[in-house]
Backbone bond lengths (Angstrom), bond angles and torsions (degrees), N, CA, C in turn:
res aa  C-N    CA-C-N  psi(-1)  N-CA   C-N-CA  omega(-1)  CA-C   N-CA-C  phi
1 X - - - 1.457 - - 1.526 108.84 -
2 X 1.487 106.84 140.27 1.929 110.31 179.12 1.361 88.69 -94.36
3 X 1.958 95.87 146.92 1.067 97.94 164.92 1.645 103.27 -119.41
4 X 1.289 141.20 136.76 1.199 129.87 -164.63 1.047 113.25 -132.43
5 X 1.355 125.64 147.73 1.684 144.64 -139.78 1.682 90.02 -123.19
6 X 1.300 105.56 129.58 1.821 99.03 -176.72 1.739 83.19 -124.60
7 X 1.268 86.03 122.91 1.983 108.14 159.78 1.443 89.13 -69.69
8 X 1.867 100.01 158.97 1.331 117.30 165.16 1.596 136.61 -61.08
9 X 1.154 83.29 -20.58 1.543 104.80 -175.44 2.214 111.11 -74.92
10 X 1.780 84.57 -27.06 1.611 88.16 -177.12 1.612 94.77 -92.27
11 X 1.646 144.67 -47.30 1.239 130.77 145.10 1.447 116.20 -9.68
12 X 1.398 117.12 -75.27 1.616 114.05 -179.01 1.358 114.67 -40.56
13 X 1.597 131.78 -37.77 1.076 115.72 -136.95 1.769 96.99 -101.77
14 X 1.869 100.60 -43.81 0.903 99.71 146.99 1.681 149.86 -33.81
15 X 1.658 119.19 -43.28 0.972 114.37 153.57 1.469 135.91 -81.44
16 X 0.988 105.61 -4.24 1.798 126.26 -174.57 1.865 103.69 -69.67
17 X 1.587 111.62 -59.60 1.546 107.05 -174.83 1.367 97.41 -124.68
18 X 1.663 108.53 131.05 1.276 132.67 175.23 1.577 103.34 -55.02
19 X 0.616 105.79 -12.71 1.784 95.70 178.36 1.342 108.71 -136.90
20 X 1.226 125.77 63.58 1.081 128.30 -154.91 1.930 109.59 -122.75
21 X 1.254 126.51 117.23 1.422 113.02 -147.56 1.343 122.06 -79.14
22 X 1.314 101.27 15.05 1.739 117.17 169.74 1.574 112.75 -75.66
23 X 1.973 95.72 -30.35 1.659 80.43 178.83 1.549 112.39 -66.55
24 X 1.376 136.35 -8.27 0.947 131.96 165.07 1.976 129.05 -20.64
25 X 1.454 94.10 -44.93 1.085 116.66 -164.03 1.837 109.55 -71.69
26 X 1.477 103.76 -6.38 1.282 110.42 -161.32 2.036 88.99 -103.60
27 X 0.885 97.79 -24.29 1.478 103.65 -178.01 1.642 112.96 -80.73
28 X 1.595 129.40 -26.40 1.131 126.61 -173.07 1.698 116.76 -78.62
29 X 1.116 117.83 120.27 1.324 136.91 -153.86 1.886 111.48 -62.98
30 X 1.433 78.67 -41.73 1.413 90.84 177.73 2.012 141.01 -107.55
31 X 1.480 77.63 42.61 1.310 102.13 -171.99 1.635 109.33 -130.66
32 X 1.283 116.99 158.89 1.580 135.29 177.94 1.032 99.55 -96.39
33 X 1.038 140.96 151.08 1.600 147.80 135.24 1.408 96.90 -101.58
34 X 1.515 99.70 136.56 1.640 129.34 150.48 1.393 129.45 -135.99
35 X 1.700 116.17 161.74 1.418 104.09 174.65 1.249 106.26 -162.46
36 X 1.437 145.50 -148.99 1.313 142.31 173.11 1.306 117.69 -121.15
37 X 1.426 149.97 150.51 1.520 122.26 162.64 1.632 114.49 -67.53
38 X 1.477 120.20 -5.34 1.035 116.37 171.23 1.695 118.59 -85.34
39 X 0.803 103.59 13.69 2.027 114.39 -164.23 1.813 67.11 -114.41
40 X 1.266 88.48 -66.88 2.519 89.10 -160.34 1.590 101.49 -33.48
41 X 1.430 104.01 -47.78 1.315 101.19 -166.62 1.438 133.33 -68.14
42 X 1.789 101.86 -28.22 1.377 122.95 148.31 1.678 117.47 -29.07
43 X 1.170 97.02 -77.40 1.569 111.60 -166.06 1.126 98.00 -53.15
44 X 1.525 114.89 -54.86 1.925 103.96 -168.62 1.259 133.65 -72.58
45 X 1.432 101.91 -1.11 1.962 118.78 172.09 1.757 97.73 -72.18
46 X 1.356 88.50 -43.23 1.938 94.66 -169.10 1.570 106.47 -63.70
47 X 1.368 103.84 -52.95 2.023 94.57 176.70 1.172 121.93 -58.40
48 X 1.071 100.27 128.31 1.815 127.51 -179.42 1.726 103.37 -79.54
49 X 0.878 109.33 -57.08 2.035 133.05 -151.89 1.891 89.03 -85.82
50 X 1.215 103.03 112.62 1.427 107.93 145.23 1.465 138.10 -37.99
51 X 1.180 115.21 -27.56 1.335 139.92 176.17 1.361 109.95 -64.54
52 X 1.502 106.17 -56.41 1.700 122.10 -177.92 1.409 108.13 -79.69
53 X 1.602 122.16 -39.23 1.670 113.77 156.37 1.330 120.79 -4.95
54 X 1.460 85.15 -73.12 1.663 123.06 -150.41 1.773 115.77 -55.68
55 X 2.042 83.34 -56.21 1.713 111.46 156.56 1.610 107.19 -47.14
56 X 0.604 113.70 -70.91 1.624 117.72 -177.88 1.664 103.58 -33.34
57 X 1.512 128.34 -79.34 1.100 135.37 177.39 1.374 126.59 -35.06
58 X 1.661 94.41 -25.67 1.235 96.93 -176.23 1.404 109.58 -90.08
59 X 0.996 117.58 -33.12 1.781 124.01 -176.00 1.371 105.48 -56.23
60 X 1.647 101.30 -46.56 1.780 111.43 -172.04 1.347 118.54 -57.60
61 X 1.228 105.63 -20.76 1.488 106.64 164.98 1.273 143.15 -32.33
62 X 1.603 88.70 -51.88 1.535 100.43 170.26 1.448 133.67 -104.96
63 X 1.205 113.68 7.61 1.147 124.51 150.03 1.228 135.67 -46.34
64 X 1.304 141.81 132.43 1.557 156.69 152.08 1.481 95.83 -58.50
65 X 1.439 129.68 127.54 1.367 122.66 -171.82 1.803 79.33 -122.52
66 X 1.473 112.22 153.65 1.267 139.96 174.51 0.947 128.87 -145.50
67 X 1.589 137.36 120.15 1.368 124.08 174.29 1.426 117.45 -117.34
68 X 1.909 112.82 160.87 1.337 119.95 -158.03 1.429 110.05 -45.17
69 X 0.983 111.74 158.63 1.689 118.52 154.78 1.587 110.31 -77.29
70 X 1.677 130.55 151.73 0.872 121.93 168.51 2.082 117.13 -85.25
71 X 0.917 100.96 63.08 1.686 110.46 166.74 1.558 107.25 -128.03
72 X 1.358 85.76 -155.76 1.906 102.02 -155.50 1.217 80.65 -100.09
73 X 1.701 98.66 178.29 1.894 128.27 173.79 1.499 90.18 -103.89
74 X 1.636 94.65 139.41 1.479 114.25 174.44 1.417 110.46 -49.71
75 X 1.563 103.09 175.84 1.637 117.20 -168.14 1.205 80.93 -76.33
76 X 1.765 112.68 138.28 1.698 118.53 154.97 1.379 100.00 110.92
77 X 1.159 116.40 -43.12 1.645 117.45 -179.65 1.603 111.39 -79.86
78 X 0.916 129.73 139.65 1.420 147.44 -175.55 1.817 123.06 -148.40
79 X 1.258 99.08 104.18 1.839 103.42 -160.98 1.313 91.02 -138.30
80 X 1.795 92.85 157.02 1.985 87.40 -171.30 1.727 88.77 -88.41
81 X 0.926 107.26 -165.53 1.788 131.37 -175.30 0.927 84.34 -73.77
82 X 1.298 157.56 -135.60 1.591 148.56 -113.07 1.647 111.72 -55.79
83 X 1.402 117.21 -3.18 1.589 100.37 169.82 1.754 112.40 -117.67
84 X 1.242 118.42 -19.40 1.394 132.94 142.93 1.333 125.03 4.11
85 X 1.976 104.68 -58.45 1.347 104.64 -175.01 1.423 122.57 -101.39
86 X 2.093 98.80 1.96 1.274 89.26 146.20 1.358 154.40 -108.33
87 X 1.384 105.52 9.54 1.603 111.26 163.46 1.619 109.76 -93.42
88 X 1.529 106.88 -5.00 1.409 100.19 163.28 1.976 125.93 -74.85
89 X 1.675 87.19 -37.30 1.355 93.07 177.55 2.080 99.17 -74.94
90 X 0.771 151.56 -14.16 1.416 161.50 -155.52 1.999 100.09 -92.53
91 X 1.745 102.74 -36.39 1.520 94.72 -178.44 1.526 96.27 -88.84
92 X 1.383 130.85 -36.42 1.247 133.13 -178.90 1.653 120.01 -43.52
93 X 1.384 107.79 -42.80 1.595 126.94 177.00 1.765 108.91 -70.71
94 X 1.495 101.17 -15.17 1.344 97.81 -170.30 1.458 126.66 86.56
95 X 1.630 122.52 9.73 1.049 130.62 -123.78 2.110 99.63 -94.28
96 X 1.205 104.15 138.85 1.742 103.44 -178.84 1.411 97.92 -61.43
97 X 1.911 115.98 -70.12 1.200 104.18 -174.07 1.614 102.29 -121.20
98 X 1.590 107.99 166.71 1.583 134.10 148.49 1.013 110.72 -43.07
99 X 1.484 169.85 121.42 1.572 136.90 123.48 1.495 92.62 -76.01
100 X 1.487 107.12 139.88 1.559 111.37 156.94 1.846 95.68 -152.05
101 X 1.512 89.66 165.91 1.432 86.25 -176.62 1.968 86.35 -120.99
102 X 0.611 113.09 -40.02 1.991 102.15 158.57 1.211 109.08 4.84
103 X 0.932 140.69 63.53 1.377 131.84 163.07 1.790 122.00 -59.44
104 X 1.208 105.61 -45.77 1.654 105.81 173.94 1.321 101.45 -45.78
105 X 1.462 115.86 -76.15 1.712 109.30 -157.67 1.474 98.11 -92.04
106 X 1.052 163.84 -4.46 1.611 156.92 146.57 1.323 121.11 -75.00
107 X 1.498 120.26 -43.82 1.605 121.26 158.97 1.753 125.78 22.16
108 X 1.645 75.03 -94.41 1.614 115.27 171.46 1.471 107.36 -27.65
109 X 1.709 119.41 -43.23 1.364 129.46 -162.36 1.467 133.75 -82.02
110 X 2.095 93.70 -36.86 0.978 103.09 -161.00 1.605 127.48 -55.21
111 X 1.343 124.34 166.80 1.705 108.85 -152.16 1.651 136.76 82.67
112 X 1.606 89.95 -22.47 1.842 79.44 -147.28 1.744 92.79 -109.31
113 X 1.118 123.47 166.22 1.080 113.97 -168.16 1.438 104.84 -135.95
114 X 1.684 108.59 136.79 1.491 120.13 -164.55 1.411 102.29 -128.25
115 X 1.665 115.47 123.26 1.577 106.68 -176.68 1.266 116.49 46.61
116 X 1.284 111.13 48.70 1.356 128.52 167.45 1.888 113.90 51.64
117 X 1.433 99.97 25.22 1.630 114.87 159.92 1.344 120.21 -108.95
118 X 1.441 109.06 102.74 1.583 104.66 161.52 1.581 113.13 -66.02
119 X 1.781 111.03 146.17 1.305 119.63 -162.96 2.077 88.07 -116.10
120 X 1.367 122.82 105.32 1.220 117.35 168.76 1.613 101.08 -124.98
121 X 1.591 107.62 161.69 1.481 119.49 120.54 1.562 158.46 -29.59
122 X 1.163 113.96 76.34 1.666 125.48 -154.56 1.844 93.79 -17.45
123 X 0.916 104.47 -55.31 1.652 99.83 177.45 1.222 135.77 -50.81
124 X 1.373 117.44 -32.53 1.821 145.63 170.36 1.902 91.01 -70.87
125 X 0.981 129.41 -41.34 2.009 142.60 171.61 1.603 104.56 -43.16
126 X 1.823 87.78 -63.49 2.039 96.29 -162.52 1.854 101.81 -75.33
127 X 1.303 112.82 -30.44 1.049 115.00 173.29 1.911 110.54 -66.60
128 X 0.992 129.45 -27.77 1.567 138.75 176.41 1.642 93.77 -60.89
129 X 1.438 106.87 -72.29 1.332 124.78 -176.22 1.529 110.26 -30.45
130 X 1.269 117.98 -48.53 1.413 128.68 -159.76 1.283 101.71 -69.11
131 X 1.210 112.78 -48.40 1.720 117.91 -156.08 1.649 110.49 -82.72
132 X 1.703 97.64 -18.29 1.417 105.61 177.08 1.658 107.44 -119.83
133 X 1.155 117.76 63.87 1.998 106.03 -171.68 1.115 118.07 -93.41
134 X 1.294 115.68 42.06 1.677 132.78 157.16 1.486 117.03 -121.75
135 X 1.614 113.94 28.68 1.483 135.17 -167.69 1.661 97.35 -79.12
């Protein structure tokens, strides 16, 4: 079973469009969701629309929420301070993978796996899913 770590940015996007194919992720049976209240809190500064609030709150529901540990980022990883505490909170949850859509500061990462967290693109995920759909 994956357990998966949602950056704020995949929260936002998720709550941003009602039909948006991240909610996907809320539907797959055999998966964890996790996140941080600092990722929640991310996303919900960014929503404007009451609507997407609301969406938001509602998703968070089911989330496993986790927060960073106070230590360092492994050898090799290099993140500024505001994204730090979320692949920190991501090993804390236990988490298989990262989704982030961060490309500036995660980019560099995607694929590679730190403390036994792969760091991908929600899309680089559904594409995993596809090729293996007996996961």
């Amino acid at each position: 079973m994956d357990r998966l770590f949602l950056d704020a940015n995949v929260l936002f996007s998720a709550a941003y469009k009602l039909d948006s194919r991240l909610l996907q992720l809320w539907k797959f049976k055999d998966v964890g969701l996790c996140s941080s209240r600092y990722a929640l809190e991310e996303a919900r500064c960014n929503l404007q629309d009451e609507i997407q609030q609301r969406a938001l709150r509602n998703l968070s529901g089911t989330l496993h929420l986790f927060e960073a540990a106070d230590r360092g980022l492994p050898r090799g990883l290099s993140l500024p301070d505001k994204d730090a505490p979320i692949f920190l909170a991501a090993v804390e949850a236990r988490a298989t993978h990262l989704l982030t859509g961060d490309v500036q500061h995660f980019g560099q990462y995607f694929g590679s796996r730190f403390e036994g967290v792969v760091i991908m693109l929600p899309g680089q995920y559904f594409k995993v899913r596809e090729r293996n759909p007996k996961r």
